[in-house]
C-alpha positions as CSV (number, residue, x, y, z in Angstrom):
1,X,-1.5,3.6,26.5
2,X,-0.3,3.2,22.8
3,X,-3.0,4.2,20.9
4,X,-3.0,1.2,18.6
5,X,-3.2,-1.1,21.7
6,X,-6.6,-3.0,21.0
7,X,-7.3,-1.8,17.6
8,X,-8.1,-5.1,14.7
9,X,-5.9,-3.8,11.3
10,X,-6.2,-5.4,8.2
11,X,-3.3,-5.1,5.7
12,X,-3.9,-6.1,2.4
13,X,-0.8,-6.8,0.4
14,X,0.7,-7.2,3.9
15,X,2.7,-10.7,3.3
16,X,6.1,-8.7,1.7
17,X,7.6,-5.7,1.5
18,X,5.9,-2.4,3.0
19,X,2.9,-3.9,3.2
20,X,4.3,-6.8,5.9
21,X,6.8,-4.2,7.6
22,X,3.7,-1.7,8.3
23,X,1.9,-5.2,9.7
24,X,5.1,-6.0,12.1
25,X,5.1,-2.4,13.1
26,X,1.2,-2.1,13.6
27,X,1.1,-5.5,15.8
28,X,4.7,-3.9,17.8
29,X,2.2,-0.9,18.8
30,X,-0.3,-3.3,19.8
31,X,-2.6,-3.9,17.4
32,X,-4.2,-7.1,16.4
33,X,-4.0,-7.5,12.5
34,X,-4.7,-9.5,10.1
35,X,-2.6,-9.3,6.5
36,X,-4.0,-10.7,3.5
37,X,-2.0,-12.1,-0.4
38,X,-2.1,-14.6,-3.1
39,X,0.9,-16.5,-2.9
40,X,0.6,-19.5,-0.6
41,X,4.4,-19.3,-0.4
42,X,4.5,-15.9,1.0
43,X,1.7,-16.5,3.5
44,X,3.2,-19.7,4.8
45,X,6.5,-17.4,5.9
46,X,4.5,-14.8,7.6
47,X,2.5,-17.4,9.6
48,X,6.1,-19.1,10.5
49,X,8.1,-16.2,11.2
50,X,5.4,-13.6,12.2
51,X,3.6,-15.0,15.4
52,X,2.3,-11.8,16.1
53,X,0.1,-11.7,12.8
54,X,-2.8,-13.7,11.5
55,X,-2.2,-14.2,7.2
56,X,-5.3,-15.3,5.1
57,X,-5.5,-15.9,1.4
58,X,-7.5,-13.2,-0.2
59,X,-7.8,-12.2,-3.9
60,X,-8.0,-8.5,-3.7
61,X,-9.2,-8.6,-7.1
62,X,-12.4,-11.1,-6.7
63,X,-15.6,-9.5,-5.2
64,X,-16.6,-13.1,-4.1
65,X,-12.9,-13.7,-2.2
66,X,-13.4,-10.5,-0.5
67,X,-17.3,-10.5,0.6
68,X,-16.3,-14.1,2.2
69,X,-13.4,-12.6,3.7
70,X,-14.2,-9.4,5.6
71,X,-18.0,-11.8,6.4
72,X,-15.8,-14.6,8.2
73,X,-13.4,-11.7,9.5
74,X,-16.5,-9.8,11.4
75,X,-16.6,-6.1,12.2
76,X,-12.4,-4.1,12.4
77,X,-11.2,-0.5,13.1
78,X,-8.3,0.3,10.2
79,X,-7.8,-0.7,6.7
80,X,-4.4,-0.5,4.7
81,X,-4.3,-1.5,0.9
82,X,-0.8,-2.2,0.4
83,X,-1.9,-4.4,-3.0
84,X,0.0,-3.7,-5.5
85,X,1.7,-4.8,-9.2
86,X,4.4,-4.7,-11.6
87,X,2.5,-3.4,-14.7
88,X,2.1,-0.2,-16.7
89,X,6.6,1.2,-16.5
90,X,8.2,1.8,-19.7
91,X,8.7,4.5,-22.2
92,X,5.2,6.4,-23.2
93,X,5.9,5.7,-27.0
94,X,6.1,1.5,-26.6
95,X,3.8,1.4,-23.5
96,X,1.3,-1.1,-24.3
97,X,-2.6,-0.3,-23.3
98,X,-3.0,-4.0,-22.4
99,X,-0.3,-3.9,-20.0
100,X,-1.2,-0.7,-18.9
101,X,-4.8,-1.7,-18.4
102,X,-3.6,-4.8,-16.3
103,X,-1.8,-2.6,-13.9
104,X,-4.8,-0.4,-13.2
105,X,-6.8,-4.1,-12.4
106,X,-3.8,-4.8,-10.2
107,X,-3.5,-2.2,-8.1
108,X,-6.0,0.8,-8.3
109,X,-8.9,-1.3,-9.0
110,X,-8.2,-3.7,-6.5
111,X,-7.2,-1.1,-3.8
112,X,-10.9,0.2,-5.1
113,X,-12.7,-2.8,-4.6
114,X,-11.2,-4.4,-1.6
115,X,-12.1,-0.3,0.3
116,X,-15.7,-0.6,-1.3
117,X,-16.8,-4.0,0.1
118,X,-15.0,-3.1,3.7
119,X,-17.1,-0.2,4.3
120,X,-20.4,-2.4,5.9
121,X,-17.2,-3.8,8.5
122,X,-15.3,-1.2,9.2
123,X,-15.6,1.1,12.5
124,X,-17.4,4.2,11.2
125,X,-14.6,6.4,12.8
126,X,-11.6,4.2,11.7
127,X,-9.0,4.3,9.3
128,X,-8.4,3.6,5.6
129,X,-4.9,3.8,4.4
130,X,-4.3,3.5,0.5
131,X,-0.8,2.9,-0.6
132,X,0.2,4.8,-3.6
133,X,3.5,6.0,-5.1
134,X,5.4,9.0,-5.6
135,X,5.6,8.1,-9.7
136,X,1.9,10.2,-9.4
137,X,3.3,13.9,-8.5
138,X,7.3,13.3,-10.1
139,X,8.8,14.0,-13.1
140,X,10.6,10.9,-14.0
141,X,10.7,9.7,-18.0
142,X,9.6,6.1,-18.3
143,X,6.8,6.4,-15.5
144,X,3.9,7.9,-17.0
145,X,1.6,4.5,-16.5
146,X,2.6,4.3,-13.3
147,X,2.2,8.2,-13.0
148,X,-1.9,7.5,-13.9
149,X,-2.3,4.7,-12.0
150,X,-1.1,5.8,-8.5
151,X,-2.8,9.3,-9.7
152,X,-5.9,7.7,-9.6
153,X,-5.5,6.5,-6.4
154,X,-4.4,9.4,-4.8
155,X,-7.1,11.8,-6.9
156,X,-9.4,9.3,-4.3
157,X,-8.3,10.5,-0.8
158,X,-9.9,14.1,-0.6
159,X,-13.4,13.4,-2.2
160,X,-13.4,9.7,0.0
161,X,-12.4,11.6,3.5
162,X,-14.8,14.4,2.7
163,X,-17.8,11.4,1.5
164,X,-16.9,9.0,4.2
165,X,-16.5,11.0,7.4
166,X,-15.5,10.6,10.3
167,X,-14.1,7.9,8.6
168,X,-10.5,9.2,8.3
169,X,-9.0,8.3,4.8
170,X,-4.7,8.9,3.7
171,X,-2.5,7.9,1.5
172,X,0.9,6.7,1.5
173,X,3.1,7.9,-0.9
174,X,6.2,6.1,-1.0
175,X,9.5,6.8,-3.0
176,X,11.9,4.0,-3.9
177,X,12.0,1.6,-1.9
178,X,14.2,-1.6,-1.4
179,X,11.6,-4.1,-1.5
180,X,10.5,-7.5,-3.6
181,X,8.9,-5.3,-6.0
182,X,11.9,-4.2,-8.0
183,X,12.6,-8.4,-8.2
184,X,10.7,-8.4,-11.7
185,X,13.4,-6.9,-13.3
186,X,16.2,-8.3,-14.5
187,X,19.1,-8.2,-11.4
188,X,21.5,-5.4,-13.8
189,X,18.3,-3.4,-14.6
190,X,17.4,-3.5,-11.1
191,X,20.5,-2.0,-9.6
192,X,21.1,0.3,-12.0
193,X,17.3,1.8,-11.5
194,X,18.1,1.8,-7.6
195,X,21.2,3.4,-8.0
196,X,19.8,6.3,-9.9
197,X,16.9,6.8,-7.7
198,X,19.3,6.7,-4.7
199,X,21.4,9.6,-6.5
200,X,18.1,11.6,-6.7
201,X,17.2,11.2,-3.5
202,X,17.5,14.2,-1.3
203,X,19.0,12.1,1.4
204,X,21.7,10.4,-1.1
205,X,19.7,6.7,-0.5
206,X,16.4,5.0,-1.2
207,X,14.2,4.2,1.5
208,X,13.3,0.9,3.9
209,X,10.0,-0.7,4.0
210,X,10.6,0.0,7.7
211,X,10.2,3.4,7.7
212,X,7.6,3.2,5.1
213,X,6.0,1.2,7.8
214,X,6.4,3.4,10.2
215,X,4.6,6.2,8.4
216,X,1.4,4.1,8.3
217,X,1.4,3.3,11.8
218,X,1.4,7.0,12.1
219,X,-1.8,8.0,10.2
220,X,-3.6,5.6,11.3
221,X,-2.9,6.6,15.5
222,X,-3.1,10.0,14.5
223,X,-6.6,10.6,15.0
224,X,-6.3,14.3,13.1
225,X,-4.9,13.1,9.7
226,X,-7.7,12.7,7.0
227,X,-7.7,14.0,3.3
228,X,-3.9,13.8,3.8
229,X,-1.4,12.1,0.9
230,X,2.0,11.8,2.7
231,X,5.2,11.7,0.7
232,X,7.6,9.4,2.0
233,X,10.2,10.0,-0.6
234,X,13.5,11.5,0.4
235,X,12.7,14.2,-1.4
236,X,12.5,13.0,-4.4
237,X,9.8,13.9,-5.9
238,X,11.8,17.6,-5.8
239,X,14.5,16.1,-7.7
């Protein structure tokens, strides 16, 4: 028997990119799981296209949306925090501290909050996946914002698994990735960023939200991964 068969997930962030692809992949294994976003658009296309998953309309970033939430969703086994937001690139000498600031509230504070108020529903010997980014450990100009704010989330994992055991608690690093997140940009900056992260990559290309998916399926079946950041990069945090 899969070892996912049975198990309720919740993805937040799950309604695009590797936040829905680890959903699709999690529900394939046999999971029951529920994703969770903000844009009413996005949710209505998972609900139509995905009949496998449940979507709900959660602010990741209100206490009061997620008490209601995980009180009307009952007691679950796993958590992923695929939340996320576009906030804090750009070269160290024009970053600005307000936009900087905004992209910690976006994603490391609501990947914060939303694991703090889960802990009264979630299964003592579950799972709690963050989603970081390989921007924390690399080397790349123009990335130091992002560098502090997926640092902070991965400086989390060791001290949480050690706190919070047997609750078993990973991260995700991912590299670049061909999702909506690079859609921000304008459409020439945007390939030109993807080409040169391809080039770096060890394996000549940037990764799928598949296989990013994939790799949170795994830690969360693998019963002895805990404390663990995994780099799913191609390499490139070497280059």
């Amino acid at each position: 028997m899969n070892q996912l068969t049975g198990r309720k997930i919740v993805v937040m962030g799950g309604t695009s990119g590797i936040g829905l692809a680890a959903a699709r992949q999690l529900a394939a294994d046999g999971a029951s799981v529920v994703v969770t976003g903000r844009n009413p658009g996005k949710i209505a296309r998972v609900r139509q296209d995905n009949a496998s998953l449940k979507a709900e309309s959660v602010d990741a970033s209100s206490s009061q949306a997620l008490s209601a939430f995980y009180h009307s969703l009952g007691s679950f086994d796993d958590l992923v925090l695929s939340v996320s937001g576009a906030k804090g690139a750009g070269p160290f000498g024009a970053l600005d501290p307000a936009e900087l600031l905004a992209g910690f509230q976006e994603k490391f504070f609501a990947q914060l909050c939303a694991a703090q108020a889960a802990l009264p529903y979630l299964r003592k010997d579950g799972s709690l996946t963050f989603i970081s980014a390989i921007s924390a450990r690399a080397a790349n100009p123009g990335t130091a914002g992002l560098a502090a704010i997926n640092g902070a989330i991965e400086a989390m994992v060791k001290p949480l698994a050690k706190e919070l055991r047997p609750l078993r608690v990973n991260a995700i690093s991912p590299g670049a990735v061909e999702t909506p997140w690079w859609d921000s940009l304008p459409r020439n900056v945007r390939d030109d960023l993807l080409q040169q992260t391809a080039a770096s990559s060890m394996v000549g290309r940037n990764g799928t939200a598949e296989e990013l998916g994939s790799a949170v399926a795994f830690v969360i079946a693998n019963g002895f991964v805990s404390g663990t950041v995994l780099e799913v990069d191609g390499g490139l945090h070497l280059s």
